[in-house]
VEXSEZA-832253 format. One record per residue: x, y, z of N, C-alpha, C, CB in turn. Coordinates in Angstrom, 2 decimals, m for minus. Glycine has a CB too. Example, Ala and Ser with C-alpha at 12.3 -4.5 7.8 and 13.67 -1.06 7.14 Angstrom:
BEGIN
       npx       npy       npz      capx      capy      capz       cpx       cpy       cpz      cbpx      cbpy      cbpz
     13.19     m5.69      7.80     12.30     m4.50      7.80     13.20     m3.30      7.80     11.31     m4.47      9.05
     12.85     m2.25      7.08     13.67     m1.06      7.14     12.90      0.03      7.87     14.08     m0.60      5.72
END
This chain:
BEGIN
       npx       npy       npz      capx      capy      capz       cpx       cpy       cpz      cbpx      cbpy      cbpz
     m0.26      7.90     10.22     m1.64      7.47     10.29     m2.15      7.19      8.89     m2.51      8.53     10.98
     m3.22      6.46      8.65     m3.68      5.72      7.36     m4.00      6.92      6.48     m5.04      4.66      7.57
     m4.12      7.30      5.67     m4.50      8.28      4.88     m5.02      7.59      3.38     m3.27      9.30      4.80
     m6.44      7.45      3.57     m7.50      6.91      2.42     m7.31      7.85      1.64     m9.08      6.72      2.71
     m7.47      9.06      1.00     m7.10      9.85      0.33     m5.81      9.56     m0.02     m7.33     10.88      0.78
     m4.86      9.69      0.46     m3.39      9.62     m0.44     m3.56      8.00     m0.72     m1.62     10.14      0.60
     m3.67      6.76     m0.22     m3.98      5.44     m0.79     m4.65      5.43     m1.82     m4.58      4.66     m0.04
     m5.97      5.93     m2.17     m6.60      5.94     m3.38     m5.67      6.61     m4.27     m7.93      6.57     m3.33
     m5.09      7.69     m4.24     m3.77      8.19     m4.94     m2.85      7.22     m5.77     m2.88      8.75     m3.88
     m2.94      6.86     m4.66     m1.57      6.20     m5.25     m2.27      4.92     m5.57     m0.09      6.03     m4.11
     m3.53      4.30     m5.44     m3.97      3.12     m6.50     m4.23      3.52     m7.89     m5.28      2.41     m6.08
     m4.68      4.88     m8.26     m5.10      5.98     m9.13     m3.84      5.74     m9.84     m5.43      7.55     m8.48
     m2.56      5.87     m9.55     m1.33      6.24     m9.97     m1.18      4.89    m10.64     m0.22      6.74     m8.85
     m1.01      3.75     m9.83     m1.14      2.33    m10.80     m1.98      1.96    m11.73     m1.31      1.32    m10.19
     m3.40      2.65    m11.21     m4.53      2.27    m12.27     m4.31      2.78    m13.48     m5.88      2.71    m11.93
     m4.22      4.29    m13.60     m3.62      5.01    m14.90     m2.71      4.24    m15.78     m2.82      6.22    m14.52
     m1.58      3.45    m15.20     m0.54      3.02    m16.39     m1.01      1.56    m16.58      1.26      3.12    m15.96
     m1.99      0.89    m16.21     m2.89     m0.64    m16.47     m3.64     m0.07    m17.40     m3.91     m1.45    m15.15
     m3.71     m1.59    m18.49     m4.48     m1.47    m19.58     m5.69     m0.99    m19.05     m4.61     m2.66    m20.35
     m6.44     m0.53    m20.13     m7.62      0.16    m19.49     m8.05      0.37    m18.44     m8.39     m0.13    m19.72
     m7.42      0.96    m17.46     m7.65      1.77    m16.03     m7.93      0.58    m15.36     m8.94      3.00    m15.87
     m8.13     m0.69    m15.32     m8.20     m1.84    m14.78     m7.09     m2.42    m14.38     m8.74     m2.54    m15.45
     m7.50     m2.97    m12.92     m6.39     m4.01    m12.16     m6.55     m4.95    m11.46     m5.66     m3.56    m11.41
     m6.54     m6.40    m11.88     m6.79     m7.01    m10.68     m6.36     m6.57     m9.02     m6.27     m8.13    m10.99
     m7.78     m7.51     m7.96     m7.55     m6.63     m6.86     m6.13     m7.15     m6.18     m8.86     m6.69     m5.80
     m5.62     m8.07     m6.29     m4.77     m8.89     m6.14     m3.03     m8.32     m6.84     m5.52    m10.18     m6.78
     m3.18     m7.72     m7.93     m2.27     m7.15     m8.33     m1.74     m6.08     m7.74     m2.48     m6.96     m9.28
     m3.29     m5.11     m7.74     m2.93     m3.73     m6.93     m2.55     m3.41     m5.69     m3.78     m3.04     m6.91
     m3.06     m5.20     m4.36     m2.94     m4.54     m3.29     m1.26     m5.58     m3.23     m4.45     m4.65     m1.98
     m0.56     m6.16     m4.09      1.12     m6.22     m4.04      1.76     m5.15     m4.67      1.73     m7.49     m4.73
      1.33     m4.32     m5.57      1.87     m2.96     m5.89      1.68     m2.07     m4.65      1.13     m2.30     m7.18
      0.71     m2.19     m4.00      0.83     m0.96     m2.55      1.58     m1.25     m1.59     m0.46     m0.67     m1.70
      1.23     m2.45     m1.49      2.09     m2.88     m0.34      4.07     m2.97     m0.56      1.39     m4.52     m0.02
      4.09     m2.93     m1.74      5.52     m3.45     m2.36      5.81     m1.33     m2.35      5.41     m4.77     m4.56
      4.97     m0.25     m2.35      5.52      1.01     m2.43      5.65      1.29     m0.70      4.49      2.13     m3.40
      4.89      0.75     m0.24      5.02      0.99      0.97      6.10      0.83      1.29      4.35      0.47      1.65
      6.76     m0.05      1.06      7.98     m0.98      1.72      9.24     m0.50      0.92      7.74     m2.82      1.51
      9.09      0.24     m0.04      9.75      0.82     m1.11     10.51      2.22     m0.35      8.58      1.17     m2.39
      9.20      2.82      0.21      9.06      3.92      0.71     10.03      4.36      2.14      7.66      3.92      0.88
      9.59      2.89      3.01     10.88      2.44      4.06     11.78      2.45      3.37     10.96      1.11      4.79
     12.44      1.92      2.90     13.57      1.76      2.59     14.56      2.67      2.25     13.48      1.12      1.91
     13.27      4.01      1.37     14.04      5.54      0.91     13.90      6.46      1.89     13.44      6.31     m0.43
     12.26      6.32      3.20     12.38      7.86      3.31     12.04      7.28      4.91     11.17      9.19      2.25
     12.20      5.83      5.30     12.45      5.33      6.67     10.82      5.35      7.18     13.64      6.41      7.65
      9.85      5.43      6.12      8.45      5.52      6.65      7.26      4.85      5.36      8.15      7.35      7.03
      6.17      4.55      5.50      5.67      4.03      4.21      4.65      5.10      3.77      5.00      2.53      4.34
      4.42      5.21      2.67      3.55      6.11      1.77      2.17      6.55      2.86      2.99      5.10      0.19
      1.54      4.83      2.76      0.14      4.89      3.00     m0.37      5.32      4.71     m0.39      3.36      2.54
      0.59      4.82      5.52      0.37      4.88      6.32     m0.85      3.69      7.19      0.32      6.01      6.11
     m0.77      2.45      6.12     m1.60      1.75      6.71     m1.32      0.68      7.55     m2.25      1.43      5.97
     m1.54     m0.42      8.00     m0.97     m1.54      8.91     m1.13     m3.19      8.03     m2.02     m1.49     10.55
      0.10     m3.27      8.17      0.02     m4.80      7.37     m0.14     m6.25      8.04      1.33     m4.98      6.64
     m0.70     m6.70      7.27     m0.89     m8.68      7.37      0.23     m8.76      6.54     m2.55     m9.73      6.57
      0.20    m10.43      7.02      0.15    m11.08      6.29     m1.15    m12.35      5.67      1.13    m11.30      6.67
     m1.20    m12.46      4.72     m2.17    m13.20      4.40     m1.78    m14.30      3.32     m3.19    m12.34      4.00
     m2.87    m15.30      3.01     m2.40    m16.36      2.22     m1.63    m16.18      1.01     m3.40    m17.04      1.90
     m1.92    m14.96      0.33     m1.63    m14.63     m0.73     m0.78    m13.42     m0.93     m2.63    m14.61     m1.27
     m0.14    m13.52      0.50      1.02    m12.46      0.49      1.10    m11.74      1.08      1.27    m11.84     m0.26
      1.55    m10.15      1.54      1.36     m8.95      2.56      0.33     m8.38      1.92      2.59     m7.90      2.82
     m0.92     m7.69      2.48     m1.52     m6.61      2.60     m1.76     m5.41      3.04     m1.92     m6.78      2.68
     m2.21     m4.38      2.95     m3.00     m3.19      3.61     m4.26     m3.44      4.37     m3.39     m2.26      2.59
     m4.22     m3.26      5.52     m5.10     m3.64      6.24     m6.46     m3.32      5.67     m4.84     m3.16      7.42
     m6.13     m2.01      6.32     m7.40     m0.74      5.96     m8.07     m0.70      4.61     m6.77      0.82      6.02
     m7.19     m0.78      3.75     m7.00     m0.51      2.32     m8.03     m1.70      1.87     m5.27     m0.62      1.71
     m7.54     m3.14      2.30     m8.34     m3.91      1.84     m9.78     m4.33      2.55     m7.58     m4.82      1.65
     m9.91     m3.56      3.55    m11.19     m3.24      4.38    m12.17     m2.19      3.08    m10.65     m2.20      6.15
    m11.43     m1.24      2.27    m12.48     m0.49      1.65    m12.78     m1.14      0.58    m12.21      0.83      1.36
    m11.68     m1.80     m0.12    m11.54     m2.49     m1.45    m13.22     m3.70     m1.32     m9.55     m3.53     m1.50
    m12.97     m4.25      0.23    m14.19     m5.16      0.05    m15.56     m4.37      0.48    m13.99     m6.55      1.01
    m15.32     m3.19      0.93    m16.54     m2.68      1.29    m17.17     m3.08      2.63    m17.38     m2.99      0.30
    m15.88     m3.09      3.58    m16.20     m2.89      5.08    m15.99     m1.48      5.71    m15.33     m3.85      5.89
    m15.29     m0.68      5.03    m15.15      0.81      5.98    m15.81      1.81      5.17    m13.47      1.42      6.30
    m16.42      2.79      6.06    m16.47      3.50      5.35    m15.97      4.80      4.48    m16.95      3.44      5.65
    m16.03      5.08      3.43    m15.28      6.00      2.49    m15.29      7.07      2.87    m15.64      6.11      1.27
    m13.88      8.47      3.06    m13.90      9.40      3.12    m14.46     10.48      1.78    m12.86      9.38      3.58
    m14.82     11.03      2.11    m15.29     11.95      0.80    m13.85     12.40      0.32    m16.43     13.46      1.23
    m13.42     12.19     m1.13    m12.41     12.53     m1.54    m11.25     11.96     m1.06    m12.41     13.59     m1.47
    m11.75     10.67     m0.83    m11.31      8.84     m0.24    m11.56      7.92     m1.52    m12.60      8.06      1.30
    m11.37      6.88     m1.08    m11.11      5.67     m1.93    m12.36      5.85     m2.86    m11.03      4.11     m1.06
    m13.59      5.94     m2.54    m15.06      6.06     m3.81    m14.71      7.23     m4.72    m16.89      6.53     m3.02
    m14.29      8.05     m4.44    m14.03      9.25     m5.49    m12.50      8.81     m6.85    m13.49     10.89     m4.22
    m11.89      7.67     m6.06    m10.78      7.38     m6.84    m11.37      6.17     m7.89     m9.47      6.92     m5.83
    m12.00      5.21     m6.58    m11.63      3.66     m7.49    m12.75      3.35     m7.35    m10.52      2.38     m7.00
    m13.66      2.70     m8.76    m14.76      2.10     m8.61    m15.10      0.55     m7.91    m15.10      2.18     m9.78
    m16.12      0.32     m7.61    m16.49     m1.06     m6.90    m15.76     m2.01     m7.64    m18.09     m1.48     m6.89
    m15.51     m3.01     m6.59    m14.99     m4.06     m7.56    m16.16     m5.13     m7.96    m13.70     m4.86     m6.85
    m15.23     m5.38     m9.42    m15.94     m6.40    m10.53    m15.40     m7.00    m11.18    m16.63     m6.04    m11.38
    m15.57     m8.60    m10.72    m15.07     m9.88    m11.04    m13.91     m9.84    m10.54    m15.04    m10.26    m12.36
    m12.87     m9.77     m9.73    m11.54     m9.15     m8.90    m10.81     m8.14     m9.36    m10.53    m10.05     m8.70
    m11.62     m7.64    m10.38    m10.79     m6.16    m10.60    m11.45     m4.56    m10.19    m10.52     m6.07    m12.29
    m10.18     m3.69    m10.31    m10.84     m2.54     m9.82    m10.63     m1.82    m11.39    m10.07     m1.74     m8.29
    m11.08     m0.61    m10.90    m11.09      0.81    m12.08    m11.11      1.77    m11.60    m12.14      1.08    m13.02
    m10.87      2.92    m12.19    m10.72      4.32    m12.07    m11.78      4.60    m12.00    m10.11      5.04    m12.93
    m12.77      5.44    m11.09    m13.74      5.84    m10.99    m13.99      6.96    m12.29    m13.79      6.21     m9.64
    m13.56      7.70    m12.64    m13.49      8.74    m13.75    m12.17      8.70    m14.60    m13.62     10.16    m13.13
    m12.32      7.58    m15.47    m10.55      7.73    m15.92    m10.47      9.07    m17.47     m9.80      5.51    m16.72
    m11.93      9.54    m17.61    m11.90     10.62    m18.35    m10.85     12.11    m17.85    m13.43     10.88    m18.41
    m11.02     12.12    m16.46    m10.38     13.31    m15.56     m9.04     12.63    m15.60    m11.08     13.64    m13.83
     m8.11     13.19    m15.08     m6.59     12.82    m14.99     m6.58     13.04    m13.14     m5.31     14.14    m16.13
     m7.18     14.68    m12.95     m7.02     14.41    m11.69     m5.81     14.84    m10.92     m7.16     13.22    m11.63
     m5.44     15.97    m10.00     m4.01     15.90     m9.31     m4.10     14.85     m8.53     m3.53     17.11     m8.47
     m2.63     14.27     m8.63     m2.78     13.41     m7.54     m1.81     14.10     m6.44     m2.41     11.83     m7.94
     m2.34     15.39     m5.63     m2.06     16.59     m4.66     m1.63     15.85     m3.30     m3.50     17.64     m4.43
     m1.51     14.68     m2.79     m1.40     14.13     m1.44      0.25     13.44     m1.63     m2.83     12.88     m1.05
      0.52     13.14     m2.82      2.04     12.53     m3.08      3.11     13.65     m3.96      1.83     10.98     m4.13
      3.97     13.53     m2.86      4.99     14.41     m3.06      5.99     13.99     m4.27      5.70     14.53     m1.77
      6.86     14.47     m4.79      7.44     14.15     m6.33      8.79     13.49     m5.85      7.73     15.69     m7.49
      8.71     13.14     m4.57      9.67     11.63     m4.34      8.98     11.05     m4.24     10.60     11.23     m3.34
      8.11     10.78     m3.82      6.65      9.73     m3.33      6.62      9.10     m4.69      4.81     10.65     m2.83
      6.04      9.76     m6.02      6.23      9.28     m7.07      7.40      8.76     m7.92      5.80      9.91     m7.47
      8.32      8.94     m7.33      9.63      8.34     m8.09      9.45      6.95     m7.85     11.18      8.85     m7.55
      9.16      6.96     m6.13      9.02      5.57     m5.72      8.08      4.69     m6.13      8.90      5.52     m4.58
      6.75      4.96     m6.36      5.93      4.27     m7.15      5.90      4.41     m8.91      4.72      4.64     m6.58
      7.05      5.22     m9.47      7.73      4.93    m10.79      8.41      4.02    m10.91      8.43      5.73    m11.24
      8.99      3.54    m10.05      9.92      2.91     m9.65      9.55      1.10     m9.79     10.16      3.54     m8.23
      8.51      1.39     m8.73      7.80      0.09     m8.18      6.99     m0.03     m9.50      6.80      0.21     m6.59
      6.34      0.37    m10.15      6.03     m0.10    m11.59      6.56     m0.46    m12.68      5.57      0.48    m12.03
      7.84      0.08    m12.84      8.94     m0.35    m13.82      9.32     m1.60    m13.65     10.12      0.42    m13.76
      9.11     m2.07    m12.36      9.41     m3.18    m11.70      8.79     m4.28    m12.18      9.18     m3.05    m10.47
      7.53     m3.91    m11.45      6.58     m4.72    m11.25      5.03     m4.61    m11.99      6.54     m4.67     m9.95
      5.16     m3.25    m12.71      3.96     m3.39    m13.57      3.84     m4.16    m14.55      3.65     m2.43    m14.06
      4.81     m4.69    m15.25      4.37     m5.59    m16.74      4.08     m7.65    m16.00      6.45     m5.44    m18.38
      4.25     m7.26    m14.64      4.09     m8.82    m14.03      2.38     m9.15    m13.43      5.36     m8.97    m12.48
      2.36    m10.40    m13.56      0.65    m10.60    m13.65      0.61    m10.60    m12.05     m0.10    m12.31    m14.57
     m0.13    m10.96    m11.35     m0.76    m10.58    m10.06     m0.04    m12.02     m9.70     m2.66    m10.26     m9.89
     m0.59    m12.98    m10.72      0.44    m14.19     m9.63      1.73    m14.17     m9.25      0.62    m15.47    m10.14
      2.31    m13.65    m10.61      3.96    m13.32    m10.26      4.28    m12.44     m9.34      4.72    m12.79    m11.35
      3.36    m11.43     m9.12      4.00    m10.65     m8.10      3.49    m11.02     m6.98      3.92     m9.29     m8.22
      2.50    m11.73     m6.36      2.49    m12.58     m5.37      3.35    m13.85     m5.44      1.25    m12.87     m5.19
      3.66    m13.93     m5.90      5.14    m14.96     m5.66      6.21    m14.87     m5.50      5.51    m15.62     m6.33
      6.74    m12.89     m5.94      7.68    m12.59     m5.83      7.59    m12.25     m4.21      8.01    m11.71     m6.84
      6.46    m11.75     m3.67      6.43    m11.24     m2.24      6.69    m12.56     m1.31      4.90    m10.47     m1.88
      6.14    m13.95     m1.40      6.76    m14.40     m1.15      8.19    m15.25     m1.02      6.26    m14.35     m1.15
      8.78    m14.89     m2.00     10.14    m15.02     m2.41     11.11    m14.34     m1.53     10.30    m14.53     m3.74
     10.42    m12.68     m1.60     11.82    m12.16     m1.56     11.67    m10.97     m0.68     12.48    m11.79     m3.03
      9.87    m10.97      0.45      9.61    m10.25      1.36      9.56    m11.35      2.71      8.34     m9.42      0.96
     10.99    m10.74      3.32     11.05    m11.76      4.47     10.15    m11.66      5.57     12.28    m11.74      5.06
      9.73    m10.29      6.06      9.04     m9.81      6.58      7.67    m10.49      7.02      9.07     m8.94      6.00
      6.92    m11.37      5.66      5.80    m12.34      5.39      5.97    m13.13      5.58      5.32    m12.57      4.52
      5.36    m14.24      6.45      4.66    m15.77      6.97      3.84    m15.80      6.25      4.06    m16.09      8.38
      3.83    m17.29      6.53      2.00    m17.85      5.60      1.45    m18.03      7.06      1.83    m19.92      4.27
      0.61    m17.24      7.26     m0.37    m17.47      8.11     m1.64    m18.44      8.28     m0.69    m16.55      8.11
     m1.51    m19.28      7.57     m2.39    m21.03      7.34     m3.67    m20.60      7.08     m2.52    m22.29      8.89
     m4.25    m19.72      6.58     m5.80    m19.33      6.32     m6.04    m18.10      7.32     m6.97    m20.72      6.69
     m4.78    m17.59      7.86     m5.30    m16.71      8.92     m4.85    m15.63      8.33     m4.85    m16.89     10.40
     m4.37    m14.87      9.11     m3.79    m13.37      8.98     m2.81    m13.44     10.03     m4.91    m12.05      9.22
     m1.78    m12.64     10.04     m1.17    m11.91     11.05     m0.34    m11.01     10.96     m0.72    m12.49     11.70
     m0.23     m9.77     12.09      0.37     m8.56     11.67      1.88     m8.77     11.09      0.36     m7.60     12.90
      2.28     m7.52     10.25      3.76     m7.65      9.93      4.03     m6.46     10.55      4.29     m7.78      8.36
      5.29     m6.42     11.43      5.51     m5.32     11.70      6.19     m4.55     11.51      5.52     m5.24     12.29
      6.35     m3.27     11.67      7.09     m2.12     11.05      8.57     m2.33     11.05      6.78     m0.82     11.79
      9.23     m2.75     12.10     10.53     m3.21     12.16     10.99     m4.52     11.54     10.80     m3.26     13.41
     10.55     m5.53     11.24     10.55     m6.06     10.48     10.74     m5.86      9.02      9.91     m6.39     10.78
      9.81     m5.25      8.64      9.46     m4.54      7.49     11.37     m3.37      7.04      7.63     m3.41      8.09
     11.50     m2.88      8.27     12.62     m1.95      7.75     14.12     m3.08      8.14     12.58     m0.10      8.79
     14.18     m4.14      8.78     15.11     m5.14      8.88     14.82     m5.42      7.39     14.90     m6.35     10.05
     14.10     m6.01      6.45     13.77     m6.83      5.08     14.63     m5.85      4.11     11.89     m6.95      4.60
     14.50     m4.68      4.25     14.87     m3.80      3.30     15.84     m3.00      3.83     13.83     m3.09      2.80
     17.13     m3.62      4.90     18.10     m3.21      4.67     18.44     m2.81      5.92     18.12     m2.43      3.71
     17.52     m1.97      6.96     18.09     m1.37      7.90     18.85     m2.02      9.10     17.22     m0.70      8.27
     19.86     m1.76      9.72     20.16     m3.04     11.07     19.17     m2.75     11.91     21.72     m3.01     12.07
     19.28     m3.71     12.87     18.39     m4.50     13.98     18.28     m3.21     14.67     19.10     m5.94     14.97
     19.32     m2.01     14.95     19.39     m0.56     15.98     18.26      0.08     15.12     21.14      0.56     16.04
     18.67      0.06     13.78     18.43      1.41     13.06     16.86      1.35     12.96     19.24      1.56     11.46
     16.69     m0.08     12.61     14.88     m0.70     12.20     14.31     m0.41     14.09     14.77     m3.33     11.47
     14.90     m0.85     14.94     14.34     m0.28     15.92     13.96      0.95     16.20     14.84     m0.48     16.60
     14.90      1.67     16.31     14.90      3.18     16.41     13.90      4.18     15.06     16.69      3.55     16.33
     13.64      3.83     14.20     13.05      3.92     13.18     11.38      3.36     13.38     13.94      3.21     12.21
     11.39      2.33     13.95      9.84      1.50     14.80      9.61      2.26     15.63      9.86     m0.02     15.64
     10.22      3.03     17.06      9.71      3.94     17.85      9.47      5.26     17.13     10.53      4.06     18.97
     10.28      5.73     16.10      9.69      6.89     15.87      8.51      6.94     14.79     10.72      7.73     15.54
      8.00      6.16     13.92      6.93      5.64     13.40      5.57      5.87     14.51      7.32      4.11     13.06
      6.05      4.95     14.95      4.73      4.25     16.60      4.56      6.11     17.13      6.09      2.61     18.76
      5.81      6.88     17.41      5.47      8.03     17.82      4.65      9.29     17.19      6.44      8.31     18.09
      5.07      9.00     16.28      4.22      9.85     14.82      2.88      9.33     14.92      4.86      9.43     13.00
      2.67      8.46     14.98      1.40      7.33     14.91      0.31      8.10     16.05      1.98      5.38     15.54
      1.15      8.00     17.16      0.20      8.46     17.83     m0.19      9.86     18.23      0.31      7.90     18.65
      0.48     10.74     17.62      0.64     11.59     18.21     m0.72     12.54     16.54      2.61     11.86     18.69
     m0.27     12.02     15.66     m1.18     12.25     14.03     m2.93     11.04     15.30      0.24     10.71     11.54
     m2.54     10.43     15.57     m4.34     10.34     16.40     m4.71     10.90     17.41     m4.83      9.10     16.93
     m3.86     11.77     17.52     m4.22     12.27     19.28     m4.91     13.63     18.75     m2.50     12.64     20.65
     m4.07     14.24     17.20     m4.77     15.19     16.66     m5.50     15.35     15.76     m4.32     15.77     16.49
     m5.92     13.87     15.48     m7.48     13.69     14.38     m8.69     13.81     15.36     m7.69     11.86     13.46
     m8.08     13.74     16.88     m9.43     13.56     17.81     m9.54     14.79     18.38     m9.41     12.40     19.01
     m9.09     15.63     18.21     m9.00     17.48     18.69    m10.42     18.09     17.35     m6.57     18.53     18.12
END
């Protein structure tokens, strides 16, 4: 299930190693989406727990980019406590004076987004939207639209066979529902 708290985390985690706690919004949401998919690939599940598009300008976070524009609202010790409003397409660290635990990502969680920055942090937002479409099969251009990418897909792109990405999609979908059956208790 989506977890706004560990997402702001882990934008927190990219924002920290960007020049001055700043990131374009465009940069940051192909660094999340690129750990997500990172994350399949190592631990058969994604960080954030959120649901992806595709969109003109590459894969997204659904949810994620629902708060970024200021359609959902923020959990307390959610995305407003991490990342400030955006300005001019970039974001910031809400307090980049504090350091902050980042207590919701486990110390593989972070290898993987060490990882995905070594990568992809010194590349500008266009390049790494160009690399997603390059070399994330998973993504359509959806012609001005959107449309979902799905989880099996997503674990076919990065390696798994057609059984394994299946079997790996039902137990996702099962976790899924079963983490909403007990947010509503």
């Amino acid at each position: 299930m989506f977890s706004e708290r560990k997402t702001a985390q882990i934008a927190a985690f990219f924002l920290r190693r960007e020049k001055n706690n700043r990131i374009s919004i465009l940069k940051l949401m192909k660094l999340l989406y690129i750990a997500d998919r990172e994350a399949v690939r190592a631990f058969g599940r994604p960080l954030s727990g959120d649901r992806w598009f595709s969109m003109e300008h590459g894969p997204v976070l659904s949810e994620t980019l629902n708060l970024i524009n200021g359609f959902s609202d923020a959990q307390p010790g959610g995305w407003e406590d991490w990342i400030s409003d955006r300005e001019e397409h970039q974001l910031s660290l809400r307090h980049p004076e504090q350091s902050g635990s980042l207590d919701e990502l486990a110390p593989a969680e972070v290898d993987v987004l060490e990882t995905v920055w070594e990568k992809f942090g010194g590349m500008t937002a266009s390049e790494i939207r160009n690399w997603t479409h390059k070399h994330c099969s998973e993504w359509s251009d959806p012609q001005k639209s959107s449309a979902p990418i799905r989880y099996e897909d997503v674990a076919r792109a990065v390696g798994f066979s057609q059984t394994e990405a299946a079997e790996l999609a039902t137990q996702y979908q099962s976790e899924q529902q079963i983490d909403r059956l007990f947010a509503t208790l």
